[in-house]
N, C-alpha and C positions, 0 to 999 in steps of 0.2 A: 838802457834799451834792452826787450827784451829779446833774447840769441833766435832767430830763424828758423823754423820747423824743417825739418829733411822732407820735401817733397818726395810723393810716394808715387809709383806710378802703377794706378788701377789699370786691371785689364776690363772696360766694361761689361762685355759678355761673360769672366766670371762672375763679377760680382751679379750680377743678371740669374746669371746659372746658382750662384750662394744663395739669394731672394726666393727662388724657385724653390728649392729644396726646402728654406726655412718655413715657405708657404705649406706646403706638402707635409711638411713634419707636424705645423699645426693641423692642419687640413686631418689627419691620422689621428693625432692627439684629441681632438674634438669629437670624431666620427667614434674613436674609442672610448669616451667619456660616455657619448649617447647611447651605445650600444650599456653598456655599462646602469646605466638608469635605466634602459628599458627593459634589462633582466631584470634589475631588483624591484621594478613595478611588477613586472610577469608575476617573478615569483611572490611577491605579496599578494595581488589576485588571486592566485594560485591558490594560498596558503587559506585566505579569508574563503574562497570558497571552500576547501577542504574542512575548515572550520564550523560554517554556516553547515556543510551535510552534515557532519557531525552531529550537530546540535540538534537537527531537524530529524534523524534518525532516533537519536535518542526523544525526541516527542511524539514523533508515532509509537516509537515502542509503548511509552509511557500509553498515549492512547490506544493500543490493544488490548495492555493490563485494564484502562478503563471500560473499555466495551465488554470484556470479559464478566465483569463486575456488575456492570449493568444488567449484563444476558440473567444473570441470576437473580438478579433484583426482581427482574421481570415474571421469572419461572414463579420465585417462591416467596418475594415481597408482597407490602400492602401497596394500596392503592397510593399513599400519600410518598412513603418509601419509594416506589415507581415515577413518580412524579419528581422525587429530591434529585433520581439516578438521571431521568431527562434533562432535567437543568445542570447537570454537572457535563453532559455529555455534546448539551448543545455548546457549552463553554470551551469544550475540547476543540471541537468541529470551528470554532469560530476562529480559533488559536491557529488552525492548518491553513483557515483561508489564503493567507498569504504566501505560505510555501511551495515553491513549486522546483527547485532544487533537486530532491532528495524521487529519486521515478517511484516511490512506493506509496507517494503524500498521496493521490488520485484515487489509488483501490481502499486507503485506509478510511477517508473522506464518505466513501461511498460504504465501506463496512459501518461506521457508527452513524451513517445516514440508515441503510437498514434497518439497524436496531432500535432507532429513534421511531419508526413506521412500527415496528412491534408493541414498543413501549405505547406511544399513543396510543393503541388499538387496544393496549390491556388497562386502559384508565379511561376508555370510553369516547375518546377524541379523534375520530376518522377522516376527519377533514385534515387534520395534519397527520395523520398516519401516510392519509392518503398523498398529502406535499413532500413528507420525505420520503417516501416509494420512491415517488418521481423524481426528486433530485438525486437518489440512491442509483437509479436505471441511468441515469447520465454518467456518475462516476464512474460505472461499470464500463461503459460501452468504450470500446477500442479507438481511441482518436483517430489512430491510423485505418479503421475503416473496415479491422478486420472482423469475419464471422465468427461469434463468441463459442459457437458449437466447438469447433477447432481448440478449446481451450476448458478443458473438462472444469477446473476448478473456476473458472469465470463464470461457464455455461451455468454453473448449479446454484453460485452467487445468485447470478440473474433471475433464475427459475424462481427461488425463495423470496425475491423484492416483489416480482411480479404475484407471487403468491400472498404477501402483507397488502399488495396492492388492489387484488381482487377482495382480499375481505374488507378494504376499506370501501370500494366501490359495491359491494352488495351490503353493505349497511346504509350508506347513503343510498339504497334503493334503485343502484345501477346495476340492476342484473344483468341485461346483455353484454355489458363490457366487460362486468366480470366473468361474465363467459370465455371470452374472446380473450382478455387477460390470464387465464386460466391454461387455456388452451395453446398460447405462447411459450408458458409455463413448460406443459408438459413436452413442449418439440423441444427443450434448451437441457432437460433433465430432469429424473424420474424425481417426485418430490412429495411427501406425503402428507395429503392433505387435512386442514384442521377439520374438525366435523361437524362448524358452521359452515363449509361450503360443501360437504360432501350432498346436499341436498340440491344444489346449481346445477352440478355436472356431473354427467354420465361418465364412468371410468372408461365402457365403451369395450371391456375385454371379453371374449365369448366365456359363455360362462357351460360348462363341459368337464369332463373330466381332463383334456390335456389344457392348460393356461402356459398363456406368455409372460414372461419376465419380465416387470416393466423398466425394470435396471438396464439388462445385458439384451433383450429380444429373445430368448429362449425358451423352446415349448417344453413344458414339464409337466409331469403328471399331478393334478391337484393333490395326491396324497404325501407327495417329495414337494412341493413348492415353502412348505416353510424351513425344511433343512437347509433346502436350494439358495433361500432368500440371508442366509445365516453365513452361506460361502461364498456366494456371486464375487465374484472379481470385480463387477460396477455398482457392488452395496455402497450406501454412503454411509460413514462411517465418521467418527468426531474426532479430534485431537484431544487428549488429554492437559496438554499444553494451557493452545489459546483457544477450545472450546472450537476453530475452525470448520467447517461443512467440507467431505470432497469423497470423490468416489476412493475404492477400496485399494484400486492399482494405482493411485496416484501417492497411495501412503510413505512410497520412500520420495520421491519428490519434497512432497511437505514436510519430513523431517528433516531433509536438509536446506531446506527457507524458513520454516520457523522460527521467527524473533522470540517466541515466548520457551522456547528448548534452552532446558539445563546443559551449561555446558564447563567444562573443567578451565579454573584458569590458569594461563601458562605459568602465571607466577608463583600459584601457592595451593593448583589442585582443587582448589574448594570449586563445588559444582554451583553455579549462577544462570539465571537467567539469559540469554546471550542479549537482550535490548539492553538490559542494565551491566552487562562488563566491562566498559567505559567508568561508570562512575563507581563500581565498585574497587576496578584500579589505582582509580585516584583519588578513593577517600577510605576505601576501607581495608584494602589489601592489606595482610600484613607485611607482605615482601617486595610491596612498591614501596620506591624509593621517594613517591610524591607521599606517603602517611607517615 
């Protein structure tokens, strides 16, 4: 037979009070498990988005080197050349579509829409010079609503779309709108006109011995206006970089935004492109530790 157990005598509101606890402890245990998975979701979000900007930077960059390329095509190519630089460029544009990530994707979008309204116009095609003006004025324009004047380097963007814009509507035989296009032009920023439309519109400046400055507003004497035109403070002036449009005062601005600016790498001093020192770090460096 087997011996008798010792009779134990529970007190039941410990044991009550034990249960409680053991509840509580998992109840903790569980609540820090969760917390636990929902950091390391965070930070992988996190991480993939910091990833995706990356990558997305490094392809605008990639696409300002291509607009740049194009711009030249265009100046000093053939007609067929001009036409290879369009289809490489609508290929870029098409590549951005989906990015919306990275806040520079919208004005980059709308820079090699521009230059695609150029391109067209110098291969004889207005009708779509004339469609990417127009998608080019949508990039530009300020979602939030605000007046581009307010934004010298925007304003002057805009002035130049609108300006590819009017020569595409006076070749398709829209001359009052390219008027009117014109004239929007010139309230956004001073811009100087091709001399297929110099024959539309009237510059409108008195013409005398003292003239206004169509940059800064300044009356000068015609005999100083082209040394005048040489110093102005709101000349527009080019990047030697990325080939950029912007007035003369904004020139320290744009060198410090510049994706296309040489710039020293921290690891080995060699001066680089700054849109490609990402992947010169990690493929060509000599003193990264990823070559």
């Amino acid at each position: 037979a087997l011996p008798e157990r010792p009779s134990v005598d529970y007190d039941r509101e410990e044991v009550l009070e034990l249960v409680r606890q053991q509840t509580h402890l998992a109840s903790l245990s569980l609540a820090t498990c969760k917390r636990a998975a929902e950091n390391d979701s965070r930070r992988a979000e996190i991480s993939e988005k910091v990833r995706r900007h990356q990558e997305e930077q490094l392809l605008c960059g990639e696409a300002v080197a291509t607009r740049v390329r194009a711009q030249r095509t265009f100046r000093r190519g053939t007609i067929s050349e001009s036409k290879e630089a369009l289809g490489t460029l609508q290929a870029v544009v098409d590549s951005l579509d989906d990015l919306e990530t990275y806040l520079g994707v919208r004005s980059v979008r709308g820079s090699l829409r521009a230059v695609m309204a150029q391109g067209f116009l110098q291969v004889g095609d207005a009708e779509q010079g004339l469609a990417c003006a127009d998608k080019a004025v949508d990039a530009f324009a300020d979602p939030r609503g605000d007046d581009a004047k307010g934004n010298d380097t925007q304003a002057l963007k805009l002035a130049e779309v609108h300006v590819s814009r009017a020569r595409a509507l006076a070749r398709l035989g829209r001359t009052s709108e390219a008027k009117g296009t014109l004239e929007l032009s010139r309230q956004l920023a001073p811009v100087q006109l091709p001399e297929d439309l110099a024959s539309i519109f009237a510059s409108g400046q008195q013409q005398g011995v003292v003239r206004s400055c169509a940059a800064c507003g300044e009356d000068v004497p015609r005999e100083r206006m082209k040394t005048h035109k040489k110093k102005c403070p709101r000349r527009i002036v080019e990047c030697k970089d990325c080939e950029a449009r912007f007035r003369w005062s904004s020139s320290a601005a744009h060198s410090q935004e510049c994706e296309a600016r040489e710039v020293a790498c921290q690891l080995c001093e060699m001066q680089v492109p700054l849109w490609k020192m990402r992947e010169h770090q990690e493929k060509h460096c000599q003193n990264s530790a990823a070559s």
